[in-house]
NUKE-6982 format. One record per residue (C-alpha): residue in one letter; x, y, z. Coordinates in Angstrom, 3 decimals, always signed. Layout:
REC   r          x          y          z
REC   A          X          Y          Z
...
//
This chain:
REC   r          x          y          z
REC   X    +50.188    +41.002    -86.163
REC   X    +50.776    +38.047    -88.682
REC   X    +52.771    +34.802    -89.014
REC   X    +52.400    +32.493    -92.332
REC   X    +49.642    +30.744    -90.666
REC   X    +47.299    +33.817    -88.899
REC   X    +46.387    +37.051    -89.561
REC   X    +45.171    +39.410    -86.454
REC   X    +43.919    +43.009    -87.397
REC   X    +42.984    +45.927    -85.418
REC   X    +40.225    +47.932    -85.900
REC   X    +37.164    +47.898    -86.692
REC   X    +35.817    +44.402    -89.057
REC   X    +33.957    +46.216    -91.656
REC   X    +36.471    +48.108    -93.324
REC   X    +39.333    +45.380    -92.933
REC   X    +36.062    +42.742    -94.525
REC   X    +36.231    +45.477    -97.393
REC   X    +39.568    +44.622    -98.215
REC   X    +39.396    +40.889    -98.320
REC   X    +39.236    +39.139   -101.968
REC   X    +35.869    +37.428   -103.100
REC   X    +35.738    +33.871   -102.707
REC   X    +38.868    +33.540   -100.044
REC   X    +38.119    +31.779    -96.779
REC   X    +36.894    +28.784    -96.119
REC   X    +34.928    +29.109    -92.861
REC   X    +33.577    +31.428    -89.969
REC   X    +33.203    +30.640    -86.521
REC   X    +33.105    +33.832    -84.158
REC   X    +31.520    +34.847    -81.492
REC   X    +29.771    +38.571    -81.921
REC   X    +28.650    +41.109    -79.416
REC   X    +24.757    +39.768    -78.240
REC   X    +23.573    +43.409    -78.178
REC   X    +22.760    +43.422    -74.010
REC   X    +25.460    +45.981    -73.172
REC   X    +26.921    +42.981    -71.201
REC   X    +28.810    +44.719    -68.245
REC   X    +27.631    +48.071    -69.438
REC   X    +30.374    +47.522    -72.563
REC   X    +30.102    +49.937    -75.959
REC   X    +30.749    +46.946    -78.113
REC   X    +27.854    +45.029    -76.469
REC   X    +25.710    +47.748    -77.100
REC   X    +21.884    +47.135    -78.895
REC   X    +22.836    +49.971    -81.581
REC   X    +19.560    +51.938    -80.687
REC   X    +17.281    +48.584    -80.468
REC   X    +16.336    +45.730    -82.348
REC   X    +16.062    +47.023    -85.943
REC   X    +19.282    +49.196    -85.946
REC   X    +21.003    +46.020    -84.126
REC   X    +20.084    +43.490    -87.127
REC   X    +20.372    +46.364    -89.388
REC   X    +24.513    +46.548    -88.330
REC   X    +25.251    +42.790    -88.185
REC   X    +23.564    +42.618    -91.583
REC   X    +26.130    +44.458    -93.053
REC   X    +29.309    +42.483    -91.366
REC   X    +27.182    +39.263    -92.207
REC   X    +26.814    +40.513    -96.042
REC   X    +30.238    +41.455    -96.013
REC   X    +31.210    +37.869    -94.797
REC   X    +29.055    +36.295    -97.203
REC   X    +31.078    +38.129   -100.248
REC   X    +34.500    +36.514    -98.899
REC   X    +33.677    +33.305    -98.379
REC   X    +33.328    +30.415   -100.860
REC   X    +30.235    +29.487   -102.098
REC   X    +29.286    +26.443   -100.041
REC   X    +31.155    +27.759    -97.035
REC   X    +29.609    +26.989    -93.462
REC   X    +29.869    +29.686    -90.468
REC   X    +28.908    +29.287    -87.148
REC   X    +27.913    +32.489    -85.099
REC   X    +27.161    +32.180    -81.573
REC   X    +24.291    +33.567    -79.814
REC   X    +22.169    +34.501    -76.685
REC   X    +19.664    +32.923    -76.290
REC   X    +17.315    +36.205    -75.437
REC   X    +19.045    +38.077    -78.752
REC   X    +19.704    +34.973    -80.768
REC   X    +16.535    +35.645    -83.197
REC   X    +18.206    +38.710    -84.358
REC   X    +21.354    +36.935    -84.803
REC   X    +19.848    +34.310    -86.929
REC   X    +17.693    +37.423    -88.887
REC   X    +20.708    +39.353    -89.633
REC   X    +22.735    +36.576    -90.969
REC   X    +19.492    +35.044    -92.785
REC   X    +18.583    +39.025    -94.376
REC   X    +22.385    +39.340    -95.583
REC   X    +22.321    +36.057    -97.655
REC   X    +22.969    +32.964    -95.794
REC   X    +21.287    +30.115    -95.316
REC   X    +20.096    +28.732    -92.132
REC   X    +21.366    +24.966    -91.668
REC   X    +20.900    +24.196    -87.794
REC   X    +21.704    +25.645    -84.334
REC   X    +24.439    +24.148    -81.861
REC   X    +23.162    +24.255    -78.526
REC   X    +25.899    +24.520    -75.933
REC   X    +24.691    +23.913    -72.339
REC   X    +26.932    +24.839    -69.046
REC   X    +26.541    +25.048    -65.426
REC   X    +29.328    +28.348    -64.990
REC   X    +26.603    +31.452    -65.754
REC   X    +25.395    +33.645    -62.911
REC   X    +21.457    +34.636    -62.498
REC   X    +20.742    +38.263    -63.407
REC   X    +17.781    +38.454    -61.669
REC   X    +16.285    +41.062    -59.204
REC   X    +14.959    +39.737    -55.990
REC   X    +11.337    +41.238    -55.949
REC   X    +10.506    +41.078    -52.348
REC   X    +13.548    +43.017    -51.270
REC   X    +12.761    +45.728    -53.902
REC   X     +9.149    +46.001    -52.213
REC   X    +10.631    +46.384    -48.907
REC   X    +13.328    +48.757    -49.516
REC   X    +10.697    +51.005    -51.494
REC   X     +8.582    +50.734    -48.385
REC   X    +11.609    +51.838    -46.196
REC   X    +11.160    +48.610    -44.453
REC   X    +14.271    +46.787    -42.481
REC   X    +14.440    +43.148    -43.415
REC   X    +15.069    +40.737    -40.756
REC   X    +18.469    +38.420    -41.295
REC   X    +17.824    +35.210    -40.383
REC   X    +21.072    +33.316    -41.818
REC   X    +23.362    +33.193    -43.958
REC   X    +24.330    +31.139    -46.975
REC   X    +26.993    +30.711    -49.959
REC   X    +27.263    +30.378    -53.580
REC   X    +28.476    +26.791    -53.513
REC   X    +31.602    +26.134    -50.901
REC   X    +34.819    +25.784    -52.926
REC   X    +33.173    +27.580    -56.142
REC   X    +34.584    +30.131    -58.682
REC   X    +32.327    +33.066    -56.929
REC   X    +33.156    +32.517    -53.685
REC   X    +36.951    +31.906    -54.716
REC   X    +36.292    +35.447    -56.705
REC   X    +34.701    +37.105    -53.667
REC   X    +37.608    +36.427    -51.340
REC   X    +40.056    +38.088    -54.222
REC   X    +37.730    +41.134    -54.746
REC   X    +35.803    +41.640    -51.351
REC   X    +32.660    +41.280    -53.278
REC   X    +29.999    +39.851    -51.341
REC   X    +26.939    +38.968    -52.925
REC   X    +23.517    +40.280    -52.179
REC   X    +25.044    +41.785    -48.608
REC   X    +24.611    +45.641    -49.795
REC   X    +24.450    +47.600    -46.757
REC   X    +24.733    +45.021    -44.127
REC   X    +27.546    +44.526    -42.048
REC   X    +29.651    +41.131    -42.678
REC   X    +32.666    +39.019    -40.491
REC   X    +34.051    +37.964    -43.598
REC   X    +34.006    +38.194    -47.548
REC   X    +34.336    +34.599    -48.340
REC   X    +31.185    +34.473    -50.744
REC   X    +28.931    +34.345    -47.817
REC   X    +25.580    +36.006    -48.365
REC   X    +22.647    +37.085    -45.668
REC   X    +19.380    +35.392    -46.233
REC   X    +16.943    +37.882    -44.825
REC   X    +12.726    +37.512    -44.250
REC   X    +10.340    +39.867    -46.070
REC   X     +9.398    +42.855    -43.786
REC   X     +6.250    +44.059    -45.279
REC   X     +2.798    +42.039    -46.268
REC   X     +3.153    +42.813    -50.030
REC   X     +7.045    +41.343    -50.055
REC   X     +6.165    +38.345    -48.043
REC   X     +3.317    +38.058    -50.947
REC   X     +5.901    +38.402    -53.587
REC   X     +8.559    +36.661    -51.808
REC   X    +11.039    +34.044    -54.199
REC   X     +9.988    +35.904    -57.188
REC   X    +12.835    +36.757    -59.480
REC   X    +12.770    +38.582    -63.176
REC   X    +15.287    +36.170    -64.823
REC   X    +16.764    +32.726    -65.225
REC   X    +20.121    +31.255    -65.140
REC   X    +21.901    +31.315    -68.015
REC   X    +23.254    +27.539    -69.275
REC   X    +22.572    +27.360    -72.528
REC   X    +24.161    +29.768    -75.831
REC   X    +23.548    +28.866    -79.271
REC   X    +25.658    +28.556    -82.491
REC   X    +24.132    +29.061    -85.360
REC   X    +25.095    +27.168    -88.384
REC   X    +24.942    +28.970    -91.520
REC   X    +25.508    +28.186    -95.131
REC   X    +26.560    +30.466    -98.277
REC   X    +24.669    +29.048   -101.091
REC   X    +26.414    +26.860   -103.483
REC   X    +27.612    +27.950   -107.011
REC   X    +24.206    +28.168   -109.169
REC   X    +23.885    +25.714   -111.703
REC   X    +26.376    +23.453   -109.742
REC   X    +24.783    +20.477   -106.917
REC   X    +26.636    +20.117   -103.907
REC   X    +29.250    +17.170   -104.483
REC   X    +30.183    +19.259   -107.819
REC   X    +30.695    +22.577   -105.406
REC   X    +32.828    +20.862   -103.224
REC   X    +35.203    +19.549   -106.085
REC   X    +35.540    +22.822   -106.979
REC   X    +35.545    +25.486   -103.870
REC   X    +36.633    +22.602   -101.433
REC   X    +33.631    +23.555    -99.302
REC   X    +29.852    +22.864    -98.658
REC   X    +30.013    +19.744    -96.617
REC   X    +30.565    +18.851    -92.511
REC   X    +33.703    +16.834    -91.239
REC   X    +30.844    +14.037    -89.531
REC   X    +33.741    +11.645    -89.307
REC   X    +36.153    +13.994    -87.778
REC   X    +33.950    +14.754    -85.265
REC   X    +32.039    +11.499    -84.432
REC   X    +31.618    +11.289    -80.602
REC   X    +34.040     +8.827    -79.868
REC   X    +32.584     +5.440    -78.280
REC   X    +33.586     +1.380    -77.394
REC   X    +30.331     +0.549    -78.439
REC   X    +30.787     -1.000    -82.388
REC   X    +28.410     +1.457    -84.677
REC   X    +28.766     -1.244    -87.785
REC   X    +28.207     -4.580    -86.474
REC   X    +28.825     -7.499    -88.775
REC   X    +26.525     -9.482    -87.576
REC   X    +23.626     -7.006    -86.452
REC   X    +20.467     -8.730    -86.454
REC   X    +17.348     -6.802    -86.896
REC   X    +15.051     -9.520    -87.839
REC   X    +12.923     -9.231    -84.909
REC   X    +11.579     -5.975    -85.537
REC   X     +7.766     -5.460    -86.947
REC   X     +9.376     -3.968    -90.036
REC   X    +12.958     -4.791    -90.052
REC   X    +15.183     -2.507    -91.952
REC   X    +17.469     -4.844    -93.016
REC   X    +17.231     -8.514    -94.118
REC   X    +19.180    -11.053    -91.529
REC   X    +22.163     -9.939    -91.148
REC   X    +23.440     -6.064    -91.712
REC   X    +24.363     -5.034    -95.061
REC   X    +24.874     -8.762    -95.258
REC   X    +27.421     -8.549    -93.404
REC   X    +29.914     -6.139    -95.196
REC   X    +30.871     -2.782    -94.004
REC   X    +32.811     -1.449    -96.987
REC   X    +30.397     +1.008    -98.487
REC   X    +30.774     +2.427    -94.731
REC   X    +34.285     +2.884    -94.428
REC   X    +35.282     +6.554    -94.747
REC   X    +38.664     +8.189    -96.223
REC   X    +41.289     +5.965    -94.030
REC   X    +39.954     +3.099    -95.122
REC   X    +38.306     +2.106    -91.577
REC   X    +34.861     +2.036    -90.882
REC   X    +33.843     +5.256    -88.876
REC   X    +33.594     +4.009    -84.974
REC   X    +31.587     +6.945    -82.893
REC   X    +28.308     +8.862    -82.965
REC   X    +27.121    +11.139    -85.181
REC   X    +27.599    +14.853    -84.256
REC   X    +24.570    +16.177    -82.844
REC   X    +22.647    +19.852    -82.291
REC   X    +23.802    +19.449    -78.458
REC   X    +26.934    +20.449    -77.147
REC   X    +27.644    +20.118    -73.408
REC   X    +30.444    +21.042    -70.565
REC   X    +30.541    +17.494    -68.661
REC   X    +29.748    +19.609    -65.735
REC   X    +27.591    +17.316    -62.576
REC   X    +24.986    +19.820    -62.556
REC   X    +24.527    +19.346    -66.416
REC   X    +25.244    +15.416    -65.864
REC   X    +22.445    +15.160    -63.921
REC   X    +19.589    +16.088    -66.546
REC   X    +20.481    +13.281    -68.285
REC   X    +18.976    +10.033    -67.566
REC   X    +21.773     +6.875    -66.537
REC   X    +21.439     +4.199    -69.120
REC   X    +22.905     +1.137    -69.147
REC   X    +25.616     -0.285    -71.996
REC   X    +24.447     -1.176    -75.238
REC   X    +24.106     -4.514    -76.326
REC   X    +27.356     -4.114    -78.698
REC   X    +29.179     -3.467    -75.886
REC   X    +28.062     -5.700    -73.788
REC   X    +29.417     -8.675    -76.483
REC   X    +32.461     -9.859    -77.410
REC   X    +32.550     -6.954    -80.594
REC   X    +33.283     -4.172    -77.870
REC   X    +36.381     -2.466    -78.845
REC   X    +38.427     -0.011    -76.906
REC   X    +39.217     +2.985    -79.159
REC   X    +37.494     +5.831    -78.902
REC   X    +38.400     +6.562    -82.356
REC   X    +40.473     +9.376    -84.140
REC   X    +38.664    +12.436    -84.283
REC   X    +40.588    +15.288    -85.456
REC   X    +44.634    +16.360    -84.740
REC   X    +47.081    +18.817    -84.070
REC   X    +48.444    +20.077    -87.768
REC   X    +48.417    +16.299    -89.247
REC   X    +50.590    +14.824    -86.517
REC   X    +48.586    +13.801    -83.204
REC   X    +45.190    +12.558    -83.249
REC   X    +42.533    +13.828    -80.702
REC   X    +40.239    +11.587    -78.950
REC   X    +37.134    +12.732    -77.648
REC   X    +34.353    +10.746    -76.338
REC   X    +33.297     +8.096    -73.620
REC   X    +33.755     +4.460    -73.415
REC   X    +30.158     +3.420    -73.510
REC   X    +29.792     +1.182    -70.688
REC   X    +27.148     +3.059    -69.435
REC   X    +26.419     +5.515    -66.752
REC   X    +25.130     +9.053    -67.867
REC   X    +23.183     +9.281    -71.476
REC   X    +25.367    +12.753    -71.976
REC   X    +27.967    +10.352    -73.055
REC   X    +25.591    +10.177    -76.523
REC   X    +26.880    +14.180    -76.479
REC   X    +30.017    +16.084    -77.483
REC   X    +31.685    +17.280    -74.376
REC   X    +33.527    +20.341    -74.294
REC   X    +34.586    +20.545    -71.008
REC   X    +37.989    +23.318    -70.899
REC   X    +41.044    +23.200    -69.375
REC   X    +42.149    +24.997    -66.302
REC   X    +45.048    +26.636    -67.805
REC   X    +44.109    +27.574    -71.220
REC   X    +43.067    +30.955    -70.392
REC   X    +46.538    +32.478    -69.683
REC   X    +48.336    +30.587    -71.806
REC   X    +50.968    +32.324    -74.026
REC   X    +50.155    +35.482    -71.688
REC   X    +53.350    +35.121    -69.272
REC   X    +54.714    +38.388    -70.293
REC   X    +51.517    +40.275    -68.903
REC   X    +50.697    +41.296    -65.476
REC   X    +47.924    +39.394    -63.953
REC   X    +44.648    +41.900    -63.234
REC   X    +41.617    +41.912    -61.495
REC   X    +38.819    +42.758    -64.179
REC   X    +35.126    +42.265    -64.938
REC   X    +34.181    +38.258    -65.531
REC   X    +30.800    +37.540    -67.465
REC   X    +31.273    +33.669    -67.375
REC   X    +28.267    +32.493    -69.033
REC   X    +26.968    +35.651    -70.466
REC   X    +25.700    +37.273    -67.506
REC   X    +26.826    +39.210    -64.296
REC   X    +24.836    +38.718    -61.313
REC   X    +22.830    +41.864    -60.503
REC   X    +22.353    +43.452    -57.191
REC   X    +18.560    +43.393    -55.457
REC   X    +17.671    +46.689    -57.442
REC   X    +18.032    +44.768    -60.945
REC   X    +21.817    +46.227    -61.836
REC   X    +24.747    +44.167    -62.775
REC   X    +27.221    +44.511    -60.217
REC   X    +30.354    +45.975    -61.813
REC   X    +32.741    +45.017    -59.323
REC   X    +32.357    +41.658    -59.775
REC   X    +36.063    +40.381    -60.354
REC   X    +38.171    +37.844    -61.755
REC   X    +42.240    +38.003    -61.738
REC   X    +44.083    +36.762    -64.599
REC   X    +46.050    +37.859    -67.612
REC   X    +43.745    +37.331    -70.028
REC   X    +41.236    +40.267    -69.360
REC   X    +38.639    +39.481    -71.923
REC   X    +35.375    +39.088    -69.747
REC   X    +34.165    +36.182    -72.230
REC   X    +36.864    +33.766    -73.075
REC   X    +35.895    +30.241    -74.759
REC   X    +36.492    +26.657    -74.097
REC   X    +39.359    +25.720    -76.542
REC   X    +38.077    +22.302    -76.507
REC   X    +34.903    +23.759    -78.044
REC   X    +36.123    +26.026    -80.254
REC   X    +38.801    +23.299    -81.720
REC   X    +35.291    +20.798    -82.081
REC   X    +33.648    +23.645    -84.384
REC   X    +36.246    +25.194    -86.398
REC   X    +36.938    +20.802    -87.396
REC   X    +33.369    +20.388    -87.780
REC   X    +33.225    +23.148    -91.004
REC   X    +36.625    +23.931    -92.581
REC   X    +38.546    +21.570    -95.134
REC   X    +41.777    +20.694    -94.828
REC   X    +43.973    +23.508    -94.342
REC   X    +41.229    +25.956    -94.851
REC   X    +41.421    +29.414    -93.909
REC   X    +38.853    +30.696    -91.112
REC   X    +37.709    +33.947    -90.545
REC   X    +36.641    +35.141    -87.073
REC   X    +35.555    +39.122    -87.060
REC   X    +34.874    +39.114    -83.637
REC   X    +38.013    +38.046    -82.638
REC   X    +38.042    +39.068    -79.191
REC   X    +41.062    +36.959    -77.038
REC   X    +41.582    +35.033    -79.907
REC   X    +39.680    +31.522    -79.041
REC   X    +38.930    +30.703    -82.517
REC   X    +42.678    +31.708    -84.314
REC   X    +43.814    +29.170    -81.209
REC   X    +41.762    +26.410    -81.901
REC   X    +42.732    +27.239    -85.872
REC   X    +45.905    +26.436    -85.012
REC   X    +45.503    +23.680    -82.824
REC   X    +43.409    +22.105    -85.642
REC   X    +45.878    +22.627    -88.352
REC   X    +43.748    +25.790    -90.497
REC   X    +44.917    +29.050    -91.225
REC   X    +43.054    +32.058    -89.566
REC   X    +42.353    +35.720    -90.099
REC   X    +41.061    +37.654    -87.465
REC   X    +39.790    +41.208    -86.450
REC   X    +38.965    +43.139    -83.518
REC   X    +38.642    +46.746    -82.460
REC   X    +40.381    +46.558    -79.376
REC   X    +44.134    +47.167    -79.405
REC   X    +44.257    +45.571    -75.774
REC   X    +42.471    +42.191    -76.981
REC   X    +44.258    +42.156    -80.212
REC   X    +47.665    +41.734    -78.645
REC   X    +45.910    +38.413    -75.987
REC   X    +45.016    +37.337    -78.958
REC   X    +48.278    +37.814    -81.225
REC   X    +50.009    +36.412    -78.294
REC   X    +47.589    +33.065    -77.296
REC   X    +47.353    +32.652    -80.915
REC   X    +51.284    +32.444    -81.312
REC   X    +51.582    +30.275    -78.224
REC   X    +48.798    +27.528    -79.637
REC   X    +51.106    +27.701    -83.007
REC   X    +54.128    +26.971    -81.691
REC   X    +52.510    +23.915    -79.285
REC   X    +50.700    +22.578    -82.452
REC   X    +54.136    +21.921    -84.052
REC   X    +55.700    +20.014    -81.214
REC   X    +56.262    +16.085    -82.180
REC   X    +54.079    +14.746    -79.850
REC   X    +55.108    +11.751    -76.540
REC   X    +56.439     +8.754    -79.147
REC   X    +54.880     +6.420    -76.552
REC   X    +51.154     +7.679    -77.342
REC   X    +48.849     +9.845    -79.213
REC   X    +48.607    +13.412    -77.659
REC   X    +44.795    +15.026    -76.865
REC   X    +43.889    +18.491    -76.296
REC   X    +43.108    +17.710    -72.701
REC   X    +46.762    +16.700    -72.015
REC   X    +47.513    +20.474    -73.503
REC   X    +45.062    +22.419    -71.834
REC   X    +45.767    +20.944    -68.223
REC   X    +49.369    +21.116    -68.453
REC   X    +51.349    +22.703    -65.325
//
């Protein structure tokens, strides 16, 4: 399954890593199996525990290290209950640790086991239904319950409906109303991405690596977090500071040692370890500021500034106008589209199959993941990323036209956002039914990356991804 510009293999990554050339890709960004047998899946599996876990992903990680340039950056994602042995592995086989991207989101589903209603039903005690409630009117799981009849945390009660409606029910024995609203787990919103490193050349420093391999640095001005607000004032004025930084007037009032490859001084903020999905349960953690003082004067300009395009020819903005409002706007948002998911996937039937959104099933009161837990699309791949996210990290690491290797390849989220971002990708997974999504989403992202884009204005991923 190739074209000129992607690669997608099947089988298993270690033996297709074997035949790869030293030295040959540019970057990694994939997204391996956490080892929590996710949905009771083989690939998800811990290997036999920790040690034989870390002991496997060693060897992919070692054999990733060998391919890629000296210099090169990959970024692995992670649980955040297993991400230690992530990091480990990677760390044992050779890379260096650089930072962790956290990614927070409001879609994942508590696994935990209600504690009281264990109690109970060990006592062979009836429990007392005194209402009923729902996971959030208009939400993906009740929207999912009406399409697969599941309804949650009703086992063995009678219901009028399956609209997502649950019973709420009173403990029946002293020691459950003791332990009553005691749970074993927490909702999952955050997953990490680790951000490794292969050491540069020996006896070379980093700006004479990247002349050389093309790699070892980050794109910081390709993905700046686009903002009105003017990050290189003329006339900033820091005088009235105890220890002022500067004398009068910025950098005296030039801005060319600041002005990156295009000539123009970089207008956005710098890239940052937090990641999130724009979401109004993750909106509200942040704290509401108000606009900054550059925007509030006459220097305030409108762009949100180029960050990133589509093979050379449209640039994508990404960002918020700062004129205030919610401090996430200081934050990369990655917030996907609705259609992205099936795209390129017209040719297959739409199925009902197991969804993990946000790494976990919810679990019924004994503490087991409920396997008929549903969603119905084409794409059947339980996990399926963001492709505004994915497009944000494969720009952050890989040069121009640089060659990315995912070996987790999965539905193909990374080769799509390769493509979308103007790379080259090689990919590799094990199932023959994921491999063809994949081949086929990739193919589809291709071909849309190589349309001329509406002459009347610039076209963003957003206008891609929400598309009828």
């Amino acid at each position: 399954m190739s074209s000129e510009r992607f690669a997608v293999h099947i089988g298993d990554n270690l033996p297709i890593l074997k035949t790869l050339p030293d030295n040959s890709v540019d970057a990694i960004v994939t997204d391996p199996p956490a080892g929590i047998s996710m949905m009771g899946k083989d690939w998800d599996s811990d290997k036999g525990g920790r040690d034989k876990w870390i002991e496997w992903m060693s060897e992919v990680a070692a054999e990733c290290l060998r391919v890629i340039k000296p210099g090169g950056h990959a970024l692995v994602w992670a649980l955040p209950r297993t991400s230690h042995w992530t990091a480990t592995a990677w760390e044992n086989a050779g890379w260096e640790p650089r930072d962790r991207i956290c990614h927070i989101f409001s879609t994942g589903f508590p696994k935990s086991a209600n504690i009281s209603k264990q109690i109970d039903r060990m006592a062979g005690a009836e429990r007392e239904v005194v209402g009923r409630g729902t996971h959030g009117k208009g939400s993906y799981s009740q929207a999912m319950s009406k399409e697969s009849g599941f309804r949650p945390y009703a086992k063995g009660l009678p219901s009028e409906n399956n609209n997502g409606e649950h019973f709420i029910t009173a403990p029946a024995t002293d020691a459950a109303k003791q332990w009553d609203g005691y749970g074993t787990a927490l909702k999952p919103a955050v997953e990490d991405y680790w951000l490794f490193r292969k050491p540069i050349e020996k006896g070379l420093n980093i700006a004479q690596n990247v002349l050389k391999w093309g790699t070892g640095g980050l794109n910081i001005d390709g993905c700046r977090i686009g903002t009105a607000d003017d990050m290189n004032p003329r006339d900033f004025d820091d005088s009235h500071r105890s220890a002022p930084k500067f004398s009068g007037k910025f950098n005296n009032g030039q801005t060319g040692q600041y002005r990156n490859r295009s000539g123009t001084v970089p207008n956005g903020r710098w890239p940052a370890h937090l990641i999130h999905d724009g979401s109004e349960e993750v909106e509200a953690v942040f704290p509401v500021t108000g606009p900054s003082k550059a925007v509030k004067g006459a220097r305030a300009g409108k762009s949100a500034g180029r960050l990133g395009a589509f093979s050379g020819q449209a640039a994508v903005t990404m960002g918020h106008d700062d004129q205030g409002g919610s401090a996430s706007r200081f934050f990369y948002c990655a917030k996907p589209g609705k259609r992205e998911r099936d795209a390129g996937l017209e040719e297959l039937p739409e199925q009902l199959h197991q969804s993990g959104m946000g790494g976990a099933m919810p679990i019924d009161d004994d503490g087991n993941e409920r396997d008929h837990f549903t969603a119905k699309s084409r794409n059947v791949h339980p996990t399926v990323k963001a492709l505004k996210l994915m497009t944000y990290l494969c720009r952050l690491i890989t040069p121009p036209d640089g060659l990315i290797l995912d070996p987790f390849t999965g539905s193909g989220s990374t080769g799509c956002a390769a493509m979308l971002e103007g790379f080259r990708f090689i990919g590799m997974e094990q199932s023959p039914e994921y491999a063809e999504i994949a081949r086929k989403r990739i193919e589809y992202w291709h071909d849309k990356a190589q349309e001329p884009p509406p002459p009347d204005r610039q076209l963003s991923l957003l206008d891609v991804t929400n598309e009828s």
